[in-house]
N, C-alpha and C positions, 0 to 999 in steps of 0.2 A: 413470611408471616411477621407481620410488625412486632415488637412488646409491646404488653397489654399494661395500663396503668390500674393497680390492684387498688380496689374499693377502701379507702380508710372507714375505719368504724370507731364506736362509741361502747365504754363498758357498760351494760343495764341498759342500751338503747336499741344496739342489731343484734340480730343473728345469725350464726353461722350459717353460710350456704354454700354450696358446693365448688360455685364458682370464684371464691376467697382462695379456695386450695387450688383449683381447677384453671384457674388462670396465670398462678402461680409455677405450675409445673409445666405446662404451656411456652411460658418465658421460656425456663431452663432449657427446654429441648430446642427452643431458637437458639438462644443463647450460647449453646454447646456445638450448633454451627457456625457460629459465628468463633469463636474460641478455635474451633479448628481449621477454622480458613488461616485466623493468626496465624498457628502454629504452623503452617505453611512457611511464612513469612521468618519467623522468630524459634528455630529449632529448642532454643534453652527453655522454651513453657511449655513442649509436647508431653513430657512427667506430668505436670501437673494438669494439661487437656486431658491426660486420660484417668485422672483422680478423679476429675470433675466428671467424665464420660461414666466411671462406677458408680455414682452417686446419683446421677441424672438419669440411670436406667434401672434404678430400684424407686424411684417416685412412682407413683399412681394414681389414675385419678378415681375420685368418688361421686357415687350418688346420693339421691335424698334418699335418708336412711341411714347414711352408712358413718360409722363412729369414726369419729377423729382422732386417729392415736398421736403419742404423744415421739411416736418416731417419723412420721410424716414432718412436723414439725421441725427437729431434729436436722433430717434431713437437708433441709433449706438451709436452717443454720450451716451443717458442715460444709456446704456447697458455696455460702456467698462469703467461707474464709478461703475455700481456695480460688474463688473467682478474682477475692482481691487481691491474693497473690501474683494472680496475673496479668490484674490493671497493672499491677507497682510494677509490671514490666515492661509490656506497652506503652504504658504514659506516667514514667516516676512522676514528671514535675503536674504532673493537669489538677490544678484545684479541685475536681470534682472527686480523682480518684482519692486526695489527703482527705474530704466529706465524705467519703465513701468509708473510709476505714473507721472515722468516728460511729458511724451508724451499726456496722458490722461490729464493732468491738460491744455496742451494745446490746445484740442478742446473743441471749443463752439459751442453754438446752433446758429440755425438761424434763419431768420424768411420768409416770403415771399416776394420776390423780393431781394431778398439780391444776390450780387454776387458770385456764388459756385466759389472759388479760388480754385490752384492744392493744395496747399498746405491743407487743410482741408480731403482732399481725403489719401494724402501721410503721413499723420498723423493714419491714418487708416491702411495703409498698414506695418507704424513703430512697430504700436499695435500690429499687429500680429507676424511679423517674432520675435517677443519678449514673444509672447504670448506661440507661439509654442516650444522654447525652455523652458517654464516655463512646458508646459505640460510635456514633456520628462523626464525631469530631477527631478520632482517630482511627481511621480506616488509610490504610495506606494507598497513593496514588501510584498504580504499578501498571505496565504495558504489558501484557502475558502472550506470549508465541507459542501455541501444542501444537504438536502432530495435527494434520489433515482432517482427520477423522475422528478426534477425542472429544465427540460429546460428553462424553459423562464427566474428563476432565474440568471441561468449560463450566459444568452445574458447580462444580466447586468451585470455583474461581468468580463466577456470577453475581452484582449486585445490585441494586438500583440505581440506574444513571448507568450503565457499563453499552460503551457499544462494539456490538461485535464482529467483526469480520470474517465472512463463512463460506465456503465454498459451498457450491448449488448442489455438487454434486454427492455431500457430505452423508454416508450410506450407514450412521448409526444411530440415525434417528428417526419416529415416525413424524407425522402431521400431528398427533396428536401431541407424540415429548417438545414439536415446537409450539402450540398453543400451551400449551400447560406454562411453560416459563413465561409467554407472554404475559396471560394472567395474572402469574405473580409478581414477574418485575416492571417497573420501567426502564426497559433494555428497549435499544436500536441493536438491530439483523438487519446488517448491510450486505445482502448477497455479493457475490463479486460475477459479477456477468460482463465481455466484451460488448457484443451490439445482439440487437435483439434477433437477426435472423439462428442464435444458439439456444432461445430459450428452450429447446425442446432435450437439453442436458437439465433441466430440473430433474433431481429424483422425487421420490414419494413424499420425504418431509414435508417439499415446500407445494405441493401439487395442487391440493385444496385449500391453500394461502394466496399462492401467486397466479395460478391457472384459473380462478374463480374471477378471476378480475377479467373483461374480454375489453381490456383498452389496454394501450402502451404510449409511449410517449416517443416520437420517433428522433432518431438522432441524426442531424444531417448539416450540411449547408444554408440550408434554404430556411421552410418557417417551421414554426414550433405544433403543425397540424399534428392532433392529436387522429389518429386512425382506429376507427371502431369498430372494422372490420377483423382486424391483425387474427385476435385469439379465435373468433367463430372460426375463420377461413381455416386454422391450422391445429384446433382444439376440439372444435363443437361451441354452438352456442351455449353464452353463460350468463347469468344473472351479474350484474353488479351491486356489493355490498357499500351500504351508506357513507362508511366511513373511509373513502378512497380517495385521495389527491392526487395532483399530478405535478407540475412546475409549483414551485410555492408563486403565489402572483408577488408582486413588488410593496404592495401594499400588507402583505401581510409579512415578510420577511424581519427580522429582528434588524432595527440600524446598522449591526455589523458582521451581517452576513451577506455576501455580495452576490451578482447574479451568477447564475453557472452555466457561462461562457469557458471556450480554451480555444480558440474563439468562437466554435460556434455549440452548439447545445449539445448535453449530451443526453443522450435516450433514459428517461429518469420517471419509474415510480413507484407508488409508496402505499402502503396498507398498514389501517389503524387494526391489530387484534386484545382487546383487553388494555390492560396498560401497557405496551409498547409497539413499535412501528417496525413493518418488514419493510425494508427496501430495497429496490435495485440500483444497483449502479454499478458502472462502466470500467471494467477492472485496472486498465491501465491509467484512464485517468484522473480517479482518486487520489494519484501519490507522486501523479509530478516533480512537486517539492513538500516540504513541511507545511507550508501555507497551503497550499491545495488541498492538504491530507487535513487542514486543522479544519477548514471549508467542511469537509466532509463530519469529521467528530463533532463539530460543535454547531451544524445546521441543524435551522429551527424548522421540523414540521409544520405546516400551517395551521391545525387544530391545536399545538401547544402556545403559550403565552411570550415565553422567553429561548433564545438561544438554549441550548440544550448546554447542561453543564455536567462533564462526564466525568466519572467517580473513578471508572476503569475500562479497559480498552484489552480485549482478547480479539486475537488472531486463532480459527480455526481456518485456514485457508491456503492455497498456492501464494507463494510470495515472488516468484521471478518471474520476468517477463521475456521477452523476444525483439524489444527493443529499446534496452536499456540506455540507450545513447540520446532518446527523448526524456530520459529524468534525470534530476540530478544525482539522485542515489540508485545503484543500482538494482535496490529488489524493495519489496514492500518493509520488510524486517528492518532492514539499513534507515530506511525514511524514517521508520517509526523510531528506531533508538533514536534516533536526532531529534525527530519533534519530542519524544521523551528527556532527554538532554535539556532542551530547551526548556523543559517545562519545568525541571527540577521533579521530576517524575521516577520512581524506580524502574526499569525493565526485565525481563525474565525470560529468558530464549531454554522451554521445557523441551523441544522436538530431542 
């Protein structure tokens, strides 16, 4: 869920409404995800994640009606001094967080009966649109490697632009926990599938994502006939949904994404859910070398505008192969530290 930018007002001109506070507390509980993904990263602000965590679960939100105390208020305050205690860790030198702590030094507490002024609110709303560019611009670029299985690891590690590599046959999740994350992020789910005579190792998650589709894109030699037969013959007949590509055509590819040849096609497709894209492909040969694998992270879907620019890069999936003498590194993990290396990227092997 985005941050919300909080309504500036006028003394003697708004009035309080619900969603002045309600959007505000809002933030915090984004916010405090995000804070403990940090703290993932940066062990010495987990103290103060969990200051922020006591504060952030005594907020509440309100209805019309309901009286504005003067500890709701309060609250905010003590929450955006320890917030900034943990920009000035994250990011000492970022101009926005030195503008951040001017704003925050200017709210105070209040007490009961005291006059709520616009300006005490609009000081809240400076917080954020300062807060939000601090999130952006300091997220760390990191390659994450879990266990097999560790859904619920990955929802932590999860963010917009993140793509992810997943094993098909990944048994802790339903269809629905994988639409759910579609929804929210824009994530790439890069199945890892050999050729397509295995599709039928899907489990449940991907079932009514990838089995609703009754096309495949065949991988071979010869031409790039797309067979419309494949899924009825071995599935049952199935509807196709609107938003379904297959080869990106040439014309719509970004300038520097090239075609995907090695050298002949590999069996390749792709389903748009909410905001992000499931895809299939070919598990050995995504990671040839670092350029093959960068091929794969930063290709452009054909319904998006630009080469895909990826924030983060989890691995839930098998990493070695059985013919490791056809790539340069020998397992997925290995490729990736390298294209990580290259990139000036952190890496993180959690198994």
């Amino acid at each position: 869920m985005p941050i919300k930018a909080l309504r500036r007002v006028t003394d003697h001109v708004h009035y309080f409404i619900p969603e002045d506070h309600n959007d505000h507390v809002e933030n915090w509980r984004e916010q405090l995800s995000i804070c403990r993904e940090w703290a993932r990263l940066k062990a010495d602000i987990k103290s103060k994640v969990d200051e922020l965590e006591s504060i952030v679960a005594e907020m509440r939100l309100v209805e019309d009606g309901t009286f504005y105390l003067s500890e709701d208020h309060n609250r905010f305050v003590r929450a955006w001094r320890v917030l900034l205690d943990i920009d000035e860790v994250m990011a000492p030198t970022a101009p926005e967080v030195s503008e951040l702590s001017d704003v925050v030094n200017q709210m105070v507490e209040i007490k009961a009966g005291d006059i709520y002024m616009a300006e005490l609110h609009n000081l809240f709303a400076d917080a954020w649109d300062l807060q939000v560019k601090i999130n952006e611009t300091y997220i760390e670029n990191v390659v994450v490697i879990l266990p097999r299985n560790d859904w619920d690891a990955m929802l932590d590690w999860i963010v917009d632009g993140a793509v992810v590599f997943i094993d098909p046959q990944i048994d802790t999740a339903t269809p629905s926990d994988v639409r759910s994350v579609l929804n929210k992020y824009r994530v790439k789910f890069m199945v890892m599938m050999d050729t397509q005579p295995y599709r039928a190792t899907y489990c449940g998650a991907w079932r009514d994502i990838l089995y609703s589709v009754n096309y495949f894109t065949g991988r071979g030699c010869g031409s790039l006939t797309i067979y419309k037969s494949h899924d009825a013959d071995h599935f049952g007949a199935t509807s196709v949904e609107e938003h379904f590509d297959y080869f990106p055509l040439n014309r719509d590819r970004a300038p520097d994404v090239e075609p995907w040849t090695t050298p002949y096609p590999d069996y390749w497709g792709y389903k748009y859910v909410g905001k992000g894209v499931v895809v299939e492909v070919p598990y050995d040969g995504c990671w040839v070398n670092t350029n093959w694998l960068d091929k794969y992270i930063t290709w452009k879907p054909c319904s998006y505008p630009e080469t895909w620019q990826p924030t983060r890069i989890i691995v839930i999936s098998l990493t070695g192969t059985d013919l490791p003498e056809f790539h340069e590194y020998p397992t997925l993990d290995e490729t990736l530290k390298a294209w990580a290396e290259k990139k000036g990227w952190s890496f993180k092997d959690l198994r």
